[in-house]
VMD Tcl script that builds the backbone (N, CA, C; Angstrom):
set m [mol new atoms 222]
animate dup $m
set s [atomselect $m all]
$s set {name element resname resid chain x y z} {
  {N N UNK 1 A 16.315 24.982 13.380}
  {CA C UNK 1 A 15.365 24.276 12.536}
  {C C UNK 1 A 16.002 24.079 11.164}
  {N N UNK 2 A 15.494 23.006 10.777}
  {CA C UNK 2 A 16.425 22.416 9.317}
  {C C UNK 2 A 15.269 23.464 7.868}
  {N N UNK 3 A 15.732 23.741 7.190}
  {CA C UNK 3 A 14.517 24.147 6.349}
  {C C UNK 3 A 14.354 23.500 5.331}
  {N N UNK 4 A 15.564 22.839 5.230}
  {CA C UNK 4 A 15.757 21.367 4.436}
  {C C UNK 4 A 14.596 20.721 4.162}
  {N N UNK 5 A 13.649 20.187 5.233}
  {CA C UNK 5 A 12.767 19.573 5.549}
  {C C UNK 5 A 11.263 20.169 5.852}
  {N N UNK 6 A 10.488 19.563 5.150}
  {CA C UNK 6 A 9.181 20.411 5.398}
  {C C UNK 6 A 8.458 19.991 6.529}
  {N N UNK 7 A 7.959 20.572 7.010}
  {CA C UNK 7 A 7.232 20.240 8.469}
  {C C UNK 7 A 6.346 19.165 8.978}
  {N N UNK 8 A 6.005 18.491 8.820}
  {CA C UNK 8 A 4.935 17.751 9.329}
  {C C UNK 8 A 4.226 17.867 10.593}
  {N N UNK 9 A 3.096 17.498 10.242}
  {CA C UNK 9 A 2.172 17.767 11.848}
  {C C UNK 9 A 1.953 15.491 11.837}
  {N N UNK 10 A 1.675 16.286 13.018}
  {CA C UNK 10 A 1.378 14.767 13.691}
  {C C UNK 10 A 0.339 13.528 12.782}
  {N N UNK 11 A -0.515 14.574 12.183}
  {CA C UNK 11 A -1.546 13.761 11.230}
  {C C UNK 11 A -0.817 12.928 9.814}
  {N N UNK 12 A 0.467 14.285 9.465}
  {CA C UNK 12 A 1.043 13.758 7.778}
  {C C UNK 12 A 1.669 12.952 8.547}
  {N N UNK 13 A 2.581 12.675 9.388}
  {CA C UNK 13 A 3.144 11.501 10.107}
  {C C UNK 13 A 2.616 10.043 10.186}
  {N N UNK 14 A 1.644 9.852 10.879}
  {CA C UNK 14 A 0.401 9.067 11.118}
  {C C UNK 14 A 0.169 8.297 9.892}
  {N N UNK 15 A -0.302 9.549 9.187}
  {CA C UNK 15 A -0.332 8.828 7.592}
  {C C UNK 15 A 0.183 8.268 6.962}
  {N N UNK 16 A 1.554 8.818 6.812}
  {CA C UNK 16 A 2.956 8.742 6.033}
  {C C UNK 16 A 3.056 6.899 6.713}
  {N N UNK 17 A 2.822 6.754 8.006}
  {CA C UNK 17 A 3.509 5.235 8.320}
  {C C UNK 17 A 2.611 4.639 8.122}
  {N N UNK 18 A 1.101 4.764 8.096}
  {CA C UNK 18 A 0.127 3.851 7.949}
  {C C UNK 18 A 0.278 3.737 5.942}
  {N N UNK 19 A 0.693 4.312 5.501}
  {CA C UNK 19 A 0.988 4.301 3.753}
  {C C UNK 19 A 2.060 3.891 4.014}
  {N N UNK 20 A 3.247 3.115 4.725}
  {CA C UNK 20 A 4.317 3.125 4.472}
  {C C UNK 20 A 4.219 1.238 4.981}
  {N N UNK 21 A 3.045 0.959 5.250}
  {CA C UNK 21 A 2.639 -0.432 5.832}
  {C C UNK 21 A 1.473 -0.790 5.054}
  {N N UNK 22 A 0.800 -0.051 4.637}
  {CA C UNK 22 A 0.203 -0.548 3.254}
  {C C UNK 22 A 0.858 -1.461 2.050}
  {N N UNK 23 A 2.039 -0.225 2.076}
  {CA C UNK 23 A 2.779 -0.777 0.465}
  {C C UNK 23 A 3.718 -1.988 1.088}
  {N N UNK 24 A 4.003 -1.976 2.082}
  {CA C UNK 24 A 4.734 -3.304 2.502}
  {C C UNK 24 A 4.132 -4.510 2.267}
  {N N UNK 25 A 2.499 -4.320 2.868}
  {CA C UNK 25 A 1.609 -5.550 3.056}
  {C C UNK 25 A 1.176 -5.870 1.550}
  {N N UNK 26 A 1.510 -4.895 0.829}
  {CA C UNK 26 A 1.005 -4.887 -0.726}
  {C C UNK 26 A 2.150 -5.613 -1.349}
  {N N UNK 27 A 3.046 -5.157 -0.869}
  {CA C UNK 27 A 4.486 -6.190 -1.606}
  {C C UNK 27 A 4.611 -7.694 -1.184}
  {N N UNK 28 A 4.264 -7.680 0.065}
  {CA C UNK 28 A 4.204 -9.388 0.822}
  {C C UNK 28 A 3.120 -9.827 -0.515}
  {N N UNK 29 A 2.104 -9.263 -0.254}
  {CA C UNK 29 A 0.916 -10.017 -0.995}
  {C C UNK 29 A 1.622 -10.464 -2.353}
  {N N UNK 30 A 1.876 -9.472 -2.864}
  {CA C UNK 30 A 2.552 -9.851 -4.494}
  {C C UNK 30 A 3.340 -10.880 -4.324}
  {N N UNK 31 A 4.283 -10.978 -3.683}
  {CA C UNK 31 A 5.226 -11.740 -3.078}
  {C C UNK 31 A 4.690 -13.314 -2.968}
  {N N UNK 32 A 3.932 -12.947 -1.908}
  {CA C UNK 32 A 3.400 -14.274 -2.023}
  {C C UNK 32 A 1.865 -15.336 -3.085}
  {N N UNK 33 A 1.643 -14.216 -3.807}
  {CA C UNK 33 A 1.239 -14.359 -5.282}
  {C C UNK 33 A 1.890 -15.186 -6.110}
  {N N UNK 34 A 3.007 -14.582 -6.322}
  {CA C UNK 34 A 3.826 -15.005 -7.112}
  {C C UNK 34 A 4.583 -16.739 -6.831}
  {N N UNK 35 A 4.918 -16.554 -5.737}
  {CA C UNK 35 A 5.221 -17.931 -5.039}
  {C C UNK 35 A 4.393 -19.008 -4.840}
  {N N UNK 36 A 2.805 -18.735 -4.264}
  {CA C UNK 36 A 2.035 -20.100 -4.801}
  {C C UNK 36 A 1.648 -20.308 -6.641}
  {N N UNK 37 A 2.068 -19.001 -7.199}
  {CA C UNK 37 A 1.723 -19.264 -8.736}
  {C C UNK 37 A 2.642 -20.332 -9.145}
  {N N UNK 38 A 4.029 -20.352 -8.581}
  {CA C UNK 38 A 5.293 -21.027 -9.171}
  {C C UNK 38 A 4.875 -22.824 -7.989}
  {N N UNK 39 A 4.334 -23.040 -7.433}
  {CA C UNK 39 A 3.898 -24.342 -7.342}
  {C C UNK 39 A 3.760 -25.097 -7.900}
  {N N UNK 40 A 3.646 -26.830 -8.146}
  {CA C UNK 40 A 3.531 -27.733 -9.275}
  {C C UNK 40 A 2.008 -27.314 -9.262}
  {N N UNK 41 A 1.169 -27.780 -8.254}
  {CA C UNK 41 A -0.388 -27.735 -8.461}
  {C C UNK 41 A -0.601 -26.272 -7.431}
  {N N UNK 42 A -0.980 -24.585 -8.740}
  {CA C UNK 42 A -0.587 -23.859 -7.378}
  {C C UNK 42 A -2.608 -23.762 -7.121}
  {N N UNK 43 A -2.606 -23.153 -6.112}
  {CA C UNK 43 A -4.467 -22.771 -5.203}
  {C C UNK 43 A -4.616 -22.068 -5.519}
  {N N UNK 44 A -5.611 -22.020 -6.986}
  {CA C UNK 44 A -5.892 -21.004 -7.473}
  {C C UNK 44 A -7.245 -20.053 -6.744}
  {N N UNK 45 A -7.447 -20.966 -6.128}
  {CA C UNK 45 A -8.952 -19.580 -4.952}
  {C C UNK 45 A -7.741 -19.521 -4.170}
  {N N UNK 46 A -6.784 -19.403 -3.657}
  {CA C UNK 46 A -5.941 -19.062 -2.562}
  {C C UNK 46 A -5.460 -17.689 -3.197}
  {N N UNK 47 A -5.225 -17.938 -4.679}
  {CA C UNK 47 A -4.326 -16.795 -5.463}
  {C C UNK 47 A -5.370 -15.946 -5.579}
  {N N UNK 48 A -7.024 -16.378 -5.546}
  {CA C UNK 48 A -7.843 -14.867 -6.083}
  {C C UNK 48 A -8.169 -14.779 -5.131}
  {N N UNK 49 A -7.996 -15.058 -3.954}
  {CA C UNK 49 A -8.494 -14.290 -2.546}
  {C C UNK 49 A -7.225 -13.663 -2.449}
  {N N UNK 50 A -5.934 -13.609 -2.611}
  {CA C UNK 50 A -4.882 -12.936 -2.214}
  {C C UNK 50 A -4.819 -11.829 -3.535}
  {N N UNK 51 A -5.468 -11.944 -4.764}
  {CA C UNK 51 A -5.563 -10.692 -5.348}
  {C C UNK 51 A -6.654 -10.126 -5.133}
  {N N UNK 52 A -7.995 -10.651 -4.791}
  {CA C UNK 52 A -8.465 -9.250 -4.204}
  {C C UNK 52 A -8.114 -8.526 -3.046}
  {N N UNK 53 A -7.888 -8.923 -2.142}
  {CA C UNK 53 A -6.733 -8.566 -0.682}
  {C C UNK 53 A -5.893 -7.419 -1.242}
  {N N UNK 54 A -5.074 -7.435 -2.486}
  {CA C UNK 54 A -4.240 -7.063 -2.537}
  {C C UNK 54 A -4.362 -5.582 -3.423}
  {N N UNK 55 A -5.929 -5.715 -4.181}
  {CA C UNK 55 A -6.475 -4.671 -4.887}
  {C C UNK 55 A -7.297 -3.810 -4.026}
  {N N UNK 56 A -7.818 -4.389 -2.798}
  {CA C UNK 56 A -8.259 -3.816 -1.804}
  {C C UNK 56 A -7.762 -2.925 -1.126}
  {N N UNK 57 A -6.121 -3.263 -0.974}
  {CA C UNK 57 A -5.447 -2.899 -0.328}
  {C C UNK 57 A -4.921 -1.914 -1.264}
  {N N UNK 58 A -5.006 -1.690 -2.508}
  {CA C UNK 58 A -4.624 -0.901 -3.152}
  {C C UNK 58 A -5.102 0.705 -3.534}
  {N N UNK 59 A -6.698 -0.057 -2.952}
  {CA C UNK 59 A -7.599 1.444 -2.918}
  {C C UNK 59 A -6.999 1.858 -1.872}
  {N N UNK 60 A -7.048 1.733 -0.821}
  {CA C UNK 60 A -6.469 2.038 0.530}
  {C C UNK 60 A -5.305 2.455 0.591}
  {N N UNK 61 A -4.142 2.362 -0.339}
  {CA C UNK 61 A -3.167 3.003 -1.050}
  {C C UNK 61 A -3.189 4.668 -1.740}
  {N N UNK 62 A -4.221 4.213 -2.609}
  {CA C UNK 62 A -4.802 5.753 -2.993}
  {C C UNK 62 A -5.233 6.692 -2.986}
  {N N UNK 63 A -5.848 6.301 -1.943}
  {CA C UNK 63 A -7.447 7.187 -0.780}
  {C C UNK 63 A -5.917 7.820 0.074}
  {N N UNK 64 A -5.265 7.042 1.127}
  {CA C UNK 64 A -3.929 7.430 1.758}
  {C C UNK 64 A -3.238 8.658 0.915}
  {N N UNK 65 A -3.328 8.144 -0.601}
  {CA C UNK 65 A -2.045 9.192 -0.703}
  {C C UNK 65 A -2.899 10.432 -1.107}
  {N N UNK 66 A -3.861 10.169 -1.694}
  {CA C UNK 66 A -4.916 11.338 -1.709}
  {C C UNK 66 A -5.153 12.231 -0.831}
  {N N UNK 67 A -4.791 11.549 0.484}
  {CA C UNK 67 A -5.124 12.447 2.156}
  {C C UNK 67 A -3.923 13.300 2.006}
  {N N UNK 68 A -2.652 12.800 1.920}
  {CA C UNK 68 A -1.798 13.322 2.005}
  {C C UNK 68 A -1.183 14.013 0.751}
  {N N UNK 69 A -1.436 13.883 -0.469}
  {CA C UNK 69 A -0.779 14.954 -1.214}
  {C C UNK 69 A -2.267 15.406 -1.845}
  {N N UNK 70 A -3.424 16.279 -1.713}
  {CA C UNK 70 A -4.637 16.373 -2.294}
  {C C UNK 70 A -4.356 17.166 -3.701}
  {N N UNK 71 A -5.126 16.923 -4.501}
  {CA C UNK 71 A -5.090 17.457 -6.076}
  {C C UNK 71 A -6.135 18.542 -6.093}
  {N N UNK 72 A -4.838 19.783 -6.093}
  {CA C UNK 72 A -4.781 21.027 -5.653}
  {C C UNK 72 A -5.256 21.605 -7.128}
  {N N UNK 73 A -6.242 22.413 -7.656}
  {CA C UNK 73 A -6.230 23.039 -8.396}
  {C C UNK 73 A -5.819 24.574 -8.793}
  {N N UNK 74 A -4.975 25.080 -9.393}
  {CA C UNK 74 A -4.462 26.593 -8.912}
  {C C UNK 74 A -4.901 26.897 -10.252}
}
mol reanalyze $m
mol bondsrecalc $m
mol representation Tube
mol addrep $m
């Protein structure tokens, strides 16, 4: 066994990739934010449905990492 590495159970796993496809889908979004902004005429209800999408997706970011690292009081 490596001790290098801290253990995970099947759940921090789970998590870890479903937060690891969050922030992806969170970067596309920006991504593609940014790209209809740079348009001659860009869709601006296209751009505020893709920022709330993307703030949505951001709670869902936080709540995630909240599961996985919880704010431990000692």
């Amino acid at each position: 066994m490596n001790d290098d590495e801290p253990y995970l159970s099947e759940e921090d796993k789970e998590l870890r990739a479903q937060l690891s496809q969050l922030l992806q889908e969170h970067a596309d979004l920006d991504a593609s934010i940014e790209a209809l902004a740079l348009l001659p005429a860009p869709d601006q209800l296209m751009i505020a449905r893709l920022k709330r999408k993307k703030l949505a997706l951001r709670d869902d970011i936080v709540k995630l990492q909240d599961r996985i690292l919880p704010d431990i009081i000692a």
